[in-house]
C-alpha positions as CSV (number, residue, x, y, z in Angstrom):
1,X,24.8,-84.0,-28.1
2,X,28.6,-84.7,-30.5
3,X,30.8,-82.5,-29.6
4,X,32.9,-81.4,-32.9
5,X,34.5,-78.7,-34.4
6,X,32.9,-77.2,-37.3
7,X,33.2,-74.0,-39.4
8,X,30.2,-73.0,-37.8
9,X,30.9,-72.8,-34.7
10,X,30.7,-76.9,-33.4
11,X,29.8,-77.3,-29.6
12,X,30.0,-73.8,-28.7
13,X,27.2,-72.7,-31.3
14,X,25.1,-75.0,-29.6
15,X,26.1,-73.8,-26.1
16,X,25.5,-70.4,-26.9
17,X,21.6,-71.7,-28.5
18,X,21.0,-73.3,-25.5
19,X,22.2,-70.4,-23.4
20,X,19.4,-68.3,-25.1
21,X,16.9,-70.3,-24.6
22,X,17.7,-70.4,-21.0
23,X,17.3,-66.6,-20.9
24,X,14.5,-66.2,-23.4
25,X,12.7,-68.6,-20.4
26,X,13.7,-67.0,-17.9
27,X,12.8,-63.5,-19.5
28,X,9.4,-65.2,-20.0
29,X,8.9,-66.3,-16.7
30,X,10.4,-62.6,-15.3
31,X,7.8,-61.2,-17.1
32,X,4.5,-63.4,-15.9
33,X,5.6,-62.8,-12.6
34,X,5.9,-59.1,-12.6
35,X,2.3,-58.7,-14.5
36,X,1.2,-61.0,-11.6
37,X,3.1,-58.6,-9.0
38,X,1.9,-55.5,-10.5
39,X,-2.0,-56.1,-11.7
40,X,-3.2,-59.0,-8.7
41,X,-1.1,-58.3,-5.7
42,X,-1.0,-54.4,-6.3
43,X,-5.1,-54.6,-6.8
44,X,-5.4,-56.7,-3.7
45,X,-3.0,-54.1,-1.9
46,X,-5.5,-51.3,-3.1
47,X,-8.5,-52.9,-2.0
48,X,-7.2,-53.1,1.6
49,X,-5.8,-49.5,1.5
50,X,-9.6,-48.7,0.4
51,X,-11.1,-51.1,2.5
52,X,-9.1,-49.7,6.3
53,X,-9.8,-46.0,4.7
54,X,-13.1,-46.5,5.1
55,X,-13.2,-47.9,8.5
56,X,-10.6,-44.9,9.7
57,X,-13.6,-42.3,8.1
58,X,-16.6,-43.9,10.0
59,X,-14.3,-44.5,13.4
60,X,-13.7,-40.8,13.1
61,X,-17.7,-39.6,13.4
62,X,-18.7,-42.8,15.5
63,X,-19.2,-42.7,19.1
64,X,-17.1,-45.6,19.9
65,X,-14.5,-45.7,22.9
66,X,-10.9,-45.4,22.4
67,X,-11.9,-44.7,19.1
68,X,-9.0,-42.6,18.6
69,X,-6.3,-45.5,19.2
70,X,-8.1,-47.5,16.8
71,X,-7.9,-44.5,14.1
72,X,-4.2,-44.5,14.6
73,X,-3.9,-47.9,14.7
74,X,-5.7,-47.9,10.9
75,X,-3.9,-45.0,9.8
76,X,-0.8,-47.0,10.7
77,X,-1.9,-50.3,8.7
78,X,-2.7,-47.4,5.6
79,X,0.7,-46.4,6.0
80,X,2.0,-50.0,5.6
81,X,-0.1,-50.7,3.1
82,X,1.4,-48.0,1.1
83,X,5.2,-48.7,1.7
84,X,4.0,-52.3,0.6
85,X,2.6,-51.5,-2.4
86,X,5.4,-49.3,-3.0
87,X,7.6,-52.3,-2.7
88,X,5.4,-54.2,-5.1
89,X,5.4,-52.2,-7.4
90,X,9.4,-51.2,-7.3
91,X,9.8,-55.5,-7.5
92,X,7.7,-55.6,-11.1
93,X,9.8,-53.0,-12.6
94,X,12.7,-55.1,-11.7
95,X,11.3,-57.8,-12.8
96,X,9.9,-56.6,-15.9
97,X,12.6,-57.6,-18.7
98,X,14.6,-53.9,-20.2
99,X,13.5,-53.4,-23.5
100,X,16.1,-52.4,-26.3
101,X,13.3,-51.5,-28.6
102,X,14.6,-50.6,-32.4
103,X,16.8,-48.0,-31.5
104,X,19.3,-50.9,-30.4
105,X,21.2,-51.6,-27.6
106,X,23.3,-48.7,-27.4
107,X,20.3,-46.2,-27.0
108,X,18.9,-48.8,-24.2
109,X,22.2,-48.2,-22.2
110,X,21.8,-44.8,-22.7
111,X,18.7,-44.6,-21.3
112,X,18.9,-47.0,-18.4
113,X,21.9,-44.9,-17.7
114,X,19.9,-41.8,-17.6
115,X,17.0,-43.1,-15.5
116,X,20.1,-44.5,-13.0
117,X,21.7,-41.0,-13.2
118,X,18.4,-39.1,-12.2
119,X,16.8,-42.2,-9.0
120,X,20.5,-42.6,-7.6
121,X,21.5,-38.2,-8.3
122,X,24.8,-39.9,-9.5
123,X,26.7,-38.4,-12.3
124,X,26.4,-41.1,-15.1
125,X,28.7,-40.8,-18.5
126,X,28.2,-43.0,-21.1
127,X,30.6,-43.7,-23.6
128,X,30.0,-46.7,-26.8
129,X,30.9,-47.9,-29.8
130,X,28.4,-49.3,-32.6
131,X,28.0,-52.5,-31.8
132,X,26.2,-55.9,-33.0
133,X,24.9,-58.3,-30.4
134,X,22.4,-61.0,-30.7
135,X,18.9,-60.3,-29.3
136,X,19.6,-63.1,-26.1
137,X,22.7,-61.1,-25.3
138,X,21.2,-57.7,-25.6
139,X,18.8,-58.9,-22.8
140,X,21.7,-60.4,-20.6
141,X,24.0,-57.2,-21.0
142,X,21.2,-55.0,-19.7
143,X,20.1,-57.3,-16.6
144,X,23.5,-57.5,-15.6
145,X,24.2,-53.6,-16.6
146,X,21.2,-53.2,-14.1
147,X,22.6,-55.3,-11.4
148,X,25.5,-53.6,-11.5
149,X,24.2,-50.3,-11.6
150,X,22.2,-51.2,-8.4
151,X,25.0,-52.3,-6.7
152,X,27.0,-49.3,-6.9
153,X,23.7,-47.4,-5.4
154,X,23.3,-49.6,-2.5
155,X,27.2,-50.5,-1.9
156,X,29.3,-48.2,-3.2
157,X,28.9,-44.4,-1.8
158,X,29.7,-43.5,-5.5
159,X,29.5,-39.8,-6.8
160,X,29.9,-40.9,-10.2
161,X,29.6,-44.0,-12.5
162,X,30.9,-44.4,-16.0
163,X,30.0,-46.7,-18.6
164,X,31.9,-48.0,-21.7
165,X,30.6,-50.3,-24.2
166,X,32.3,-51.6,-27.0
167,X,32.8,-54.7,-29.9
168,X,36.0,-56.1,-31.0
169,X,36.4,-58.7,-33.2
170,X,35.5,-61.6,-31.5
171,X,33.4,-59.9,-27.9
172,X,31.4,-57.5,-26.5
173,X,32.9,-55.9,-24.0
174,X,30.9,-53.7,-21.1
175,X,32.5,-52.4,-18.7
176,X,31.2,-50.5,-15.4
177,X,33.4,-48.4,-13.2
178,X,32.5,-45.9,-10.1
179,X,34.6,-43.9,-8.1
180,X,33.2,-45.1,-4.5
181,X,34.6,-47.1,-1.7
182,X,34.7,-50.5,-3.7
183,X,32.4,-53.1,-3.4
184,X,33.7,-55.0,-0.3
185,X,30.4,-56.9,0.4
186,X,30.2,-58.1,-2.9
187,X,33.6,-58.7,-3.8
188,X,35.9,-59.1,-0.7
189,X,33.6,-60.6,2.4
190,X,31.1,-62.5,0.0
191,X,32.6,-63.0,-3.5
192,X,29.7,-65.4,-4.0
193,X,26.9,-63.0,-3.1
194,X,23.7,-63.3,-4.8
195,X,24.2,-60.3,-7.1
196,X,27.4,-61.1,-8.7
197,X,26.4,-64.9,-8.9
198,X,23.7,-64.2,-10.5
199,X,25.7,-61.4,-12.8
200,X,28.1,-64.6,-13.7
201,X,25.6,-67.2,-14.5
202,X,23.8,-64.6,-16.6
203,X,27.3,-64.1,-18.3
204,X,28.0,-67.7,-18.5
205,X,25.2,-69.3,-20.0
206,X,26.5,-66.9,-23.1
207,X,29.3,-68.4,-22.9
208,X,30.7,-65.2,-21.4
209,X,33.1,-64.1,-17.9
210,X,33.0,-61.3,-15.5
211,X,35.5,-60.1,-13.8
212,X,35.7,-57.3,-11.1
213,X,38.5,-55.3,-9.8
214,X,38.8,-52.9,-6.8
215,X,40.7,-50.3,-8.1
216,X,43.6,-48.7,-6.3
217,X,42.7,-45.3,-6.8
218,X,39.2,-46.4,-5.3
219,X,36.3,-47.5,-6.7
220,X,35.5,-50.7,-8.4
221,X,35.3,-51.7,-11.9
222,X,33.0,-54.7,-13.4
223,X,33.8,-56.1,-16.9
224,X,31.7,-58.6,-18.8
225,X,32.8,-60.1,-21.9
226,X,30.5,-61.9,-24.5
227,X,31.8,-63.6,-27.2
228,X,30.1,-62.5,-30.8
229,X,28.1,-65.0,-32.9
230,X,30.3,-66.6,-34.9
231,X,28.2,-64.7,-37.9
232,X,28.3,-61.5,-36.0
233,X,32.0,-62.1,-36.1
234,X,31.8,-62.6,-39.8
235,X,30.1,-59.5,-40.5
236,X,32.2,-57.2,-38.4
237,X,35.3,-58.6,-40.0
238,X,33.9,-57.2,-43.0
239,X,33.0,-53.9,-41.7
C-alpha cells in the first residue's frame, strides 16, 4: 500500500476502510456465533432440562430406594441447567451486534441507555447533539458505549451514569461519566484489562483514542474520540 497525502484523505482513508472492514467481520462473526449460542446450545440446554424433568416425575411415583436423594440430586442438575441456559442466553445478547436502525445513532444511545437504566436501577441521563457518523463507527461507539456501561455496573458502585455525545468539526466525541468509586480494577491495578483493551482496539482500528480519568470528586469518566470521514467533515463544515 503508497502512503501519500491526498485531498482525500491519503493513508488515513485507507486506514479507516480497512478499520471497517475489520469490524463489519468481526460484527459478522459476533453475530453467527450468538445465533449458534442462542438456537443450538440453548435447544440442547432445553432438551436436557426436559429430558432430567422427566426422570425427577417417574422417580417420584417409583418404588426405588433412596429415591428421594436421587430427586434432589435431578432437581439440583434442573436448577443448573436453568442458571446455564440463563447464561447462554445473556452471552447471545451480548454478542448479538446493537442495532441503530433508521432512527440513527442518537436514538440507539438513547435506548441502550434506557434498557442500562432499568437492568442496573441506575439513574441514566442522556444528553447529544445531532450527529453524523459512518455506519462502521456507529457499531464501534455502541460496543464500546456497552462495555463501558457494563463496567460501571460490575465495578463501579455507581448511583448514577451520564452520557454526552457530540460532533465537532473534525470527531465524534462520547463521553461516559459515573459518580461511583472509580474504576480501579480497570484502570489503576490492570490498565490493560480485557475490557478497556478491547474498548481501545475497537477505538483504534477507527483510527480513534480513549482515554479514561478517575475523577477527583469520585467517579470515573471514559472519553472516546473518532475522527469524522473526511466527507462527513465536509458536510458538517457546511452545516
Amino acid at each position: 500500500m503508497e502512503e501519500h497525502s491526498a485531498p482525500d484523505g491519503g493513508i488515513m482513508s485507507e486506514r479507516r476502510d480497512s478499520g471497517s472492514d475489520v469490524e463489519a467481520a468481526r460484527t459478522d462473526e459476533r453475530r453467527v456465533l450468538a445465533r449458534t449460542l442462542h438456537d443450538e446450545v440453548g435447544q440442547l440446554l432445553t432438551g436436557v432440562r426436559l429430558e432430567l424433568a422427566a426422570a425427577v416425575e417417574r422417580l417420584k411415583g417409583a418404588a426405588v430406594p433412596d429415591s428421594g436423594v436421587i430427586v434432589d440430586r435431578l432437581q439440583a442438575a434442573v436448577g443448573l441447567v436453568d442458571l446455564s441456559a440463563r447464561a447462554v442466553r445473556e452471552l447471545a445478547g451480548t454478542l448479538r451486534p446493537p442495532v441503530v436502525g433508521q432512527e440513527g445513532l442518537v436514538a440507539a444511545v438513547r435506548w441502550e441507555a434506557s434498557v442500562f437504566a432499568h437492568r442496573a436501577g441506575l439513574r441514566c441521563e442522556v444528553s447529544a447533539d445531532p450527529v453524523n457518523p459512518s455506519p462502521g463507527q456507529e457499531t464501534v461507539l455502541l460496543r464500546i458505549l456497552l462495555e463501558a456501561l457494563t463496567n460501571v455496573a460490575r465495578h463501579a458502585g455507581a448511583s448514577a451514569v451520564s452520557i454526552r455525545l457530540r460532533q465537532s468539526r473534525a470527531r465524534l466525541i462520547l463521553q461516559v461519566r459515573d459518580n461511583g468509586e472509580g474504576l480501579p480494577a480497570m484502570v489503576d491495578r490492570a490498565p490493560t484489562s480485557l475490557g478497556l483493551l478491547t474498548m481501545r482496539e475497537r477505538a483504534a482500528a477507527l483510527d480513534g483514542q480513549i482515554y479514561v480519568t478517575r475523577m477527583r470528586t469520585g467517579g470515573t469518566r471514559l472519553v472516546v474520540s473518532l475522527p469524522l470521514e473526511p466527507v462527513l467533515q465536509t458536510q458538517g463544515s457546511h452545516a
